[in-house]
Residue, then its C-alpha position, 0 to 999 in steps of 0.5 A: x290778714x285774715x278773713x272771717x266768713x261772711x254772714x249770709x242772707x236769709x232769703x236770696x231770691x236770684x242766682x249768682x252769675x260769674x263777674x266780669x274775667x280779670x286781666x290775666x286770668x284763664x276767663x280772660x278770653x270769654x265773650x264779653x271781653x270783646x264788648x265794649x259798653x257806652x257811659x256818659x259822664x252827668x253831673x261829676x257821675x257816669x251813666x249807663x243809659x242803654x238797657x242791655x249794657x245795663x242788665x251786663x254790667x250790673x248783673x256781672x259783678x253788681x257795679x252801679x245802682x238803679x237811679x230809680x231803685x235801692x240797688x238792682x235797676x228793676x224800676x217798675x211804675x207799679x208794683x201790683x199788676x192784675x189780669x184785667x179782661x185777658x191782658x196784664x196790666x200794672x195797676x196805680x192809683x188815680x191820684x199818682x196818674x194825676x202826677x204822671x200827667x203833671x209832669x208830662x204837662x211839664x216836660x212838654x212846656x219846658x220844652x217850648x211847646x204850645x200851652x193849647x195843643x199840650x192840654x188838648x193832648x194829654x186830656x184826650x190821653x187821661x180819657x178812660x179806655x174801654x176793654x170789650x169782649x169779642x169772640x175769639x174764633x168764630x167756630x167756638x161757642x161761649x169763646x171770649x176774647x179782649x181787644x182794646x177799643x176807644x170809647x169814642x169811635x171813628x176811622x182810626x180812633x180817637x185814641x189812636x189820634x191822641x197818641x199819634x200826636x203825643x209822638x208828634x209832640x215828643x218828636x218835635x212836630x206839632x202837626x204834619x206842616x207845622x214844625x216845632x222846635x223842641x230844645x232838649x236839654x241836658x239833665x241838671x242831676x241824676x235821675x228824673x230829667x227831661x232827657x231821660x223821661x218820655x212819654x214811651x216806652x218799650x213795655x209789651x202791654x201796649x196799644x196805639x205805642x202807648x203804655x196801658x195802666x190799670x187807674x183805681x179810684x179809691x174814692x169810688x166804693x161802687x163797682x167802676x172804679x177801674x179804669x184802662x187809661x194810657x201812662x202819659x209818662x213813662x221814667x226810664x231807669x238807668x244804671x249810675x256807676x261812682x267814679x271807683x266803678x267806672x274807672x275800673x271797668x275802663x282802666x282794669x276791665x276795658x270793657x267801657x266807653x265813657x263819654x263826656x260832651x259826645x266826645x270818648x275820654x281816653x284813660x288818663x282824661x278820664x283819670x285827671x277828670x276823675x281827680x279834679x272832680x273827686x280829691x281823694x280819688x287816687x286813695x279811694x280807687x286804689x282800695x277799690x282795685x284792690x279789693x275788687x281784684x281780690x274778688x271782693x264787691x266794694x260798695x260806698x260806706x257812707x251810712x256806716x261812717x267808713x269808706x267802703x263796705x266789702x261784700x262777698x260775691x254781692x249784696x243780694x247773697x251775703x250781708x257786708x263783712x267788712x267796714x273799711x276806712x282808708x288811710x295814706x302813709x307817707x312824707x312830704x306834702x302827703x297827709x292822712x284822710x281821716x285823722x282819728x282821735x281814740x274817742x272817735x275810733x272807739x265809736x266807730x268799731x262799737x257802730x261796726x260791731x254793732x251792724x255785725x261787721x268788722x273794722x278794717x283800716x286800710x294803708x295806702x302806701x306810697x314812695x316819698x319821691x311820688x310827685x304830683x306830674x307822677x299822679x297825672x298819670x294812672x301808671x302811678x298805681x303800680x307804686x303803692x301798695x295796701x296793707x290791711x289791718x282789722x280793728x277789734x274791741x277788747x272786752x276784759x270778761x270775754x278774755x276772762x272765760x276763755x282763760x278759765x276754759 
């Protein structure tokens, strides 16, 4: 098969940095072959939760997407930041606070907490922030600084209280006698749940633990229509792997550690696991190790009607080259994927000409003595094979030039 050169993007605004060593190759002894990163199984799909296995696993080799993001697993509440009184801050708008605090008012309920106590919290935390100046040093004149005060005063603040018994809340104690008992429960889909979503977070512009925003009112035309309030709700990003890429960073790369109830999956649990949640699981993770060890960055098909997109080095730097579509030959119980018509192949190579590609029919090869205790195993990898095909249009003036030439 030959394989044209992909067409690149125009604006590339990060660099490349080398995926993850194969097994066998001379990288093989590199640093990140001793790391062994954690994924939970959620909802028939695994999540990579802790952020530095995130950054690693997306950044070496682009598996996975951001749950919160169209790709890369950059989720930000804001998107606009300002310098506001020396400190930067990310700027929203008082209508998408007003749903911060709905939701935190929700999660703290769903989670058996006391209706008063909850109000009482968060009114405190919607309250606005005040950003006076002080002098930096006392030996320099007309030197300004910024330091983040209440606007109510006392001993330790009025703020400072509201956030230390936002913690309280969010830890499981109402008060310092009075314990609470807090039910976590486990996310129902992937994405915003109250297991991944706190009040909290790790960002460095904070005050208290808590998160500063930056609150514009465009109702307000006059001067005054910013505020510095504290984020209420914080979502926390993370990394959604599909079946095909967790498995070949278990199985192939061995760099990862899946969790289904608490509890590490061996590779053929994982595999039967796999099998049952996803029918063609076999077919589509065969093309995907495939191609992936021929350095190759497959990616889901969906919106183009094929299996698999495969891109170069990764979707930031080259547009997808080829649109794949996955067939199995065989006898016996065995059947196609995909039954094609020509009617609906035409139309499937006219949409991927359309978007720049190229068809590519992938054959799943497989013996006709594999029975299915043979498919309990991954060890039944080694006993198919691929073959590719690319599909093409004739076009009758286009064979008409080339022959006057």
């Amino acid at each position: 098969m030959m394989f044209t050169a992909p067409q690149r993007r125009s604006r590339v605004y990060e660099e490349y940095e080398a995926p993850f060593p194969l097994p066998g190759s001379q990288e093989e002894s590199s640093p990140h072959r001793d790391t062994v990163y954690q994924g939970e199984l959620v909802n028939n799909t695994v999540l990579i939760r802790h952020p530095a296995h995130i950054l690693d696993i997306y950044g070496k080799g682009y598996f996975g997407k951001g749950i919160l993001s169209r790709a890369r697993p950059d989720h930000s509440i804001s998107n606009q930041w300002e310098v506001f009184c020396g400190r930067s801050l990310p700027v929203i708008s008082q209508s998408k606070y007003e749903q911060l605090v709905s939701l935190a008012r929700r999660a703290l309920l769903a989670q058996g907490l006391d209706k008063d106590v909850v109000d009482e919290t968060l009114l405190r935390l919607s309250q606005p922030v005040e950003m006076e100046d002080e002098q930096e040093e006392a030996g320099q004149e007309g030197g300004e600084g910024c330091d983040v005060q209440s606007s109510v005063g006392s001993e330790e603040g009025e703020l400072d209280s509201a956030c230390a018994q936002k913690k309280r809340l969010w830890s499981g104690t109402e008060n310092d006698s009075h314990p609470v008992e807090v039910k976590a429960k486990r996310p129902r889909r992937s994405g915003c749940t109250e297991e991944n979503l706190s009040p909290l977070n790790s960002d460095p512009e904070q005050w208290g633990g808590c998160e500063l925003l930056l609150v514009v009112d465009d109702t307000q035309q006059q001067e005054g229509n910013r505020q510095v309030k504290v984020n209420p709700f914080t979502i926390t990003e993370y990394l959604q792997l599909t079946l095909e890429e967790a498995f070949f960073l278990v199985y192939a790369l061995g760099c990862l550690s899946v969790f289904c109830d608490q509890q590490a999956q061996s590779v053929v649990q994982l595999w039967r696991r796999f099998r049952s949640i996803q029918s063609n699981f076999l077919w589509s993770y065969t093309a995907y190790h495939y191609y992936r060890s021929k350095g190759w960055v497959p990616k889901p098909g969906l919106k183009y009607g094929s299996d698999l997109m495969l891109y170069r080095k990764g979707p930031p730097f080259y547009h997808a080259s080829y649109s794949v579509v996955l067939q199995s030959v065989g006898c016996g119980a065995f059947t196609t994927l995909r039954s094609f018509s020509w009617r609906s192949l035409a139309a499937l190579n006219r949409i991927t000409a359309n978007v720049s590609k190229e068809l590519l029919l992938s054959y799943i090869i497989h013996p006709d003595d594999l029975s299915e205790s043979d498919l309990d195993s991954p060890l039944c990898l080694n006993k198919l094979t691929v073959q590719d095909i690319i599909m093409s249009r004739w076009i009758s003036s286009r064979e008409r030039e080339q022959e006057d030439i």
